[in-house]
PAZAPA-4460 file (N, C-alpha, C; in steps of 0.05 Angstrom, whole numbers, plus 32768, in hexadecimal, padded with zeros to 4 digits):
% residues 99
    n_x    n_y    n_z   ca_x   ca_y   ca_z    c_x    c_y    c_z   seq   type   mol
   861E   86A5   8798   861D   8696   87B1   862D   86A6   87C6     1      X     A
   8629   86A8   87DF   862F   86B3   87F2   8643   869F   8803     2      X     A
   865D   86A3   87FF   8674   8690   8809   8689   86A7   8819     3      X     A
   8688   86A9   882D   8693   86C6   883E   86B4   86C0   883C     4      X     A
   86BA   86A6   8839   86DA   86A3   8838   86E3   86AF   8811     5      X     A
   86CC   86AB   8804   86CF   86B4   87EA   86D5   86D7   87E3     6      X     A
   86BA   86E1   87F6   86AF   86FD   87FB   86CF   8707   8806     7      X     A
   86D7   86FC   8816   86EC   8706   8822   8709   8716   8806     8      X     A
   870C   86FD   87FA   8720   8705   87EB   8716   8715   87D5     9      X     A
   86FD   8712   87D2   86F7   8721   87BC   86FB   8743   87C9    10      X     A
   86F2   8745   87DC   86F3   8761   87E7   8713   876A   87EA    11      X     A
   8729   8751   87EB   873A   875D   87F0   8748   876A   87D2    12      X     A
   874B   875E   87BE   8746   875A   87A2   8738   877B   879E    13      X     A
   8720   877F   87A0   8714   8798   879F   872B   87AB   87A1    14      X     A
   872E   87AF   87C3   873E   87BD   87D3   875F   87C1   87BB    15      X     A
   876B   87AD   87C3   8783   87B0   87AC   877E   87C2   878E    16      X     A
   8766   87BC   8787   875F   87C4   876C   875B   87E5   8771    17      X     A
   874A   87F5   8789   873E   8809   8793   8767   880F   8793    18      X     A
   8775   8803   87A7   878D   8813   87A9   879B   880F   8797    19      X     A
   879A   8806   8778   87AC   8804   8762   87C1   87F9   875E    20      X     A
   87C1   87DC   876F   87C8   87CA   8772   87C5   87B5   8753    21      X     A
   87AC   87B2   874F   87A7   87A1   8748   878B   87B2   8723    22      X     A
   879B   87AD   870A   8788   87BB   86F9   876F   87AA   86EE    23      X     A
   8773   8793   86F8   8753   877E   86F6   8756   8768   8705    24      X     A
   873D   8760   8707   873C   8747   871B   8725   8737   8719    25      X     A
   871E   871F   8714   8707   870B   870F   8709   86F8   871B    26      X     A
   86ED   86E6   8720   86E7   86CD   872B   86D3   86BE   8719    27      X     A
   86DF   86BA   8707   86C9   86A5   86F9   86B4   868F   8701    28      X     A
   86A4   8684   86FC   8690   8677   8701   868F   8679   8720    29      X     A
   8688   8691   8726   8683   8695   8749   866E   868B   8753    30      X     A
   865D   868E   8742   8644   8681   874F   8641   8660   8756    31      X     A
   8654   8655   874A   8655   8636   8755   8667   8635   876B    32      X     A
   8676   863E   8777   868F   863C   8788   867A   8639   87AC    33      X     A
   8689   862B   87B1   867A   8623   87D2   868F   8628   87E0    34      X     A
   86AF   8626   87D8   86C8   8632   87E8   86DE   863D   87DC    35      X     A
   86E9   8647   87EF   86FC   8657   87E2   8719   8640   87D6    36      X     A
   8717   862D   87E0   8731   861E   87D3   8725   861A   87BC    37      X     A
   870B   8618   87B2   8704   8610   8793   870A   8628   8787    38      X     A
   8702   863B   878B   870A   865C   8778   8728   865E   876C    39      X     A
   8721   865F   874C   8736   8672   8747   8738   8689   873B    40      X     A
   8748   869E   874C   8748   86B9   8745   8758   86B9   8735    41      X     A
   8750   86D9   8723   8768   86D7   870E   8765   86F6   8712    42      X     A
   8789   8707   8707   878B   871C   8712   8799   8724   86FB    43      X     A
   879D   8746   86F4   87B3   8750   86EA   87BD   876E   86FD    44      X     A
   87D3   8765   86FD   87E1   8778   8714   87DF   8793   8704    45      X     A
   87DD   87AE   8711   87E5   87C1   8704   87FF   87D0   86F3    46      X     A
   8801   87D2   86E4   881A   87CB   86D4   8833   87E7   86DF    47      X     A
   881D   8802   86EB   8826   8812   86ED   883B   8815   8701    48      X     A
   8832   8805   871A   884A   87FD   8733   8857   87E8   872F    49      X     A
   886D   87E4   8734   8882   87D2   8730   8885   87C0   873D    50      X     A
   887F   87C8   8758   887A   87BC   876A   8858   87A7   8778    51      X     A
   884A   87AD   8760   882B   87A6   876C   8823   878A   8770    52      X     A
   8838   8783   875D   8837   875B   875E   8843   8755   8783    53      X     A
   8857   875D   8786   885F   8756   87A5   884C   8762   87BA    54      X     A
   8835   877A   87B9   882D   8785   87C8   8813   876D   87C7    55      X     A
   880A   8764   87AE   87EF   8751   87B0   87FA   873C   87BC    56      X     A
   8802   872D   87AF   8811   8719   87C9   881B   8710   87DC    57      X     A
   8824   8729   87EE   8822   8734   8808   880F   8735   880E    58      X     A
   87FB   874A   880A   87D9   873F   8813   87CD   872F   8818    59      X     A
   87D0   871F   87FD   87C1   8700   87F9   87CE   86EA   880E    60      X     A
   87EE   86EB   8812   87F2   86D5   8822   87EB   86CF   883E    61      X     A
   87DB   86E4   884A   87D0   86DD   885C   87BD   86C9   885D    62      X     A
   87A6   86BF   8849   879C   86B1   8846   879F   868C   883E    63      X     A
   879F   867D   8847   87A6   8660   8854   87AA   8659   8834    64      X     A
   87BA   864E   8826   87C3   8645   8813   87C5   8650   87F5    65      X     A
   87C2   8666   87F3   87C7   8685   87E6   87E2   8677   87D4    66      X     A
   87DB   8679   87B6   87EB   866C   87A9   87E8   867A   878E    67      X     A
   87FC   8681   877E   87F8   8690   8760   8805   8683   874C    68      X     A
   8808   8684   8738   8813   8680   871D   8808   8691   8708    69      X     A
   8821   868F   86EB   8811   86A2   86D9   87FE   8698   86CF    70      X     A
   87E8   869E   86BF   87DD   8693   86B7   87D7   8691   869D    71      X     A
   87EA   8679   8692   87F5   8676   867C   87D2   866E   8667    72      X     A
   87C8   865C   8675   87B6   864A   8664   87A3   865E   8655    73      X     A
   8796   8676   8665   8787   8694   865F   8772   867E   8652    74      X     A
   875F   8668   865E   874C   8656   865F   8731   8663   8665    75      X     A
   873E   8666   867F   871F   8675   8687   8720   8696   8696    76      X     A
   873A   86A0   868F   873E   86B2   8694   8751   86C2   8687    77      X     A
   8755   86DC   8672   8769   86DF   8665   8785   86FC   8678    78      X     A
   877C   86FB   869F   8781   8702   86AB   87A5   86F9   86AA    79      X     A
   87B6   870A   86B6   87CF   86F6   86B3   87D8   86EF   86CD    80      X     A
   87D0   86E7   86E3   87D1   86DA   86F8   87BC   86CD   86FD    81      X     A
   87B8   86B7   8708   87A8   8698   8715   87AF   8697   872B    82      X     A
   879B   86A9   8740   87A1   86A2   875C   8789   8691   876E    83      X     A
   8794   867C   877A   8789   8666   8787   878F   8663   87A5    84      X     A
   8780   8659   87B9   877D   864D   87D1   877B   8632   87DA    85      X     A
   8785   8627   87CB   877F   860B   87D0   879B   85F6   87D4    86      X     A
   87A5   85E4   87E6   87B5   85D3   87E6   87C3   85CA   87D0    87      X     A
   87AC   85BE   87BE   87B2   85B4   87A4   87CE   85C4   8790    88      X     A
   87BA   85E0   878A   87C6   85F3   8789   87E7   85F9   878B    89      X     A
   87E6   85F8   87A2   87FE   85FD   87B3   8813   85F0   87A5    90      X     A
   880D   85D4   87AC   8827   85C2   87A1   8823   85D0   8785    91      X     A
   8811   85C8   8773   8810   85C9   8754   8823   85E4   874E    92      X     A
   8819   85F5   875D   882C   860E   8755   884E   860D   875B    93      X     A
   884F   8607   876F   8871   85FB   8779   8879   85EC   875A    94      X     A
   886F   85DE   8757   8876   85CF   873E   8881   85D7   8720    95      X     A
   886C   85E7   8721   886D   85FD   8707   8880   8611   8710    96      X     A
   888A   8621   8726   8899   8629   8726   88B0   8627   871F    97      X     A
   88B9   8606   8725   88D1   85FC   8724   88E0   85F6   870C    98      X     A
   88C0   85F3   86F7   88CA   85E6   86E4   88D5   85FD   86C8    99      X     A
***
């Protein structure tokens, strides 16, 4: 499906990956998604910079509710970050941080 707020991150995701940022990156069941607050990306940072987790997330927070956690459950993704756009999100992650 053609969702340009989707297209967007995916290209940026690319990009990170192209500059070695980032050593994989997925969107599961893409073809159902109609927005980007429903998507969740899942990522593994490149292990080789030390720094690549702060450089993706710098990137990403430009985007309106840009939210991560690890991703413990490896459900639908055995990626080790769960990155999301959505409100929901947001708080849920605050949460898990804390705890």
């Amino acid at each position: 499906m053609y969702v340009p707020e989707i297209i967007e991150i995916k290209e940026a995701l690319a990009s990170m990956k192209n500059d070695g940022l980032i050593a994989e990156w997925e969107l599961p069941y893409e073809t159902l998604l109609t927005r980007r607050s429903a998507a969740i990306f899942f990522v593994t940072p490149s292990p080789s910079l030390s720094k690549s987790v702060e450089e993706i997330f710098e990137r990403l927070s430009k985007y309106e509710n840009f939210s991560y956690r690890a991703n413990h459950e490896k459900k639908l993704s055995k990626l080790s970050l769960r990155i999301t756009f959505s409100k929901e999100e947001v708080e849920k992650n605050k949460l898990v941080a804390q705890s």
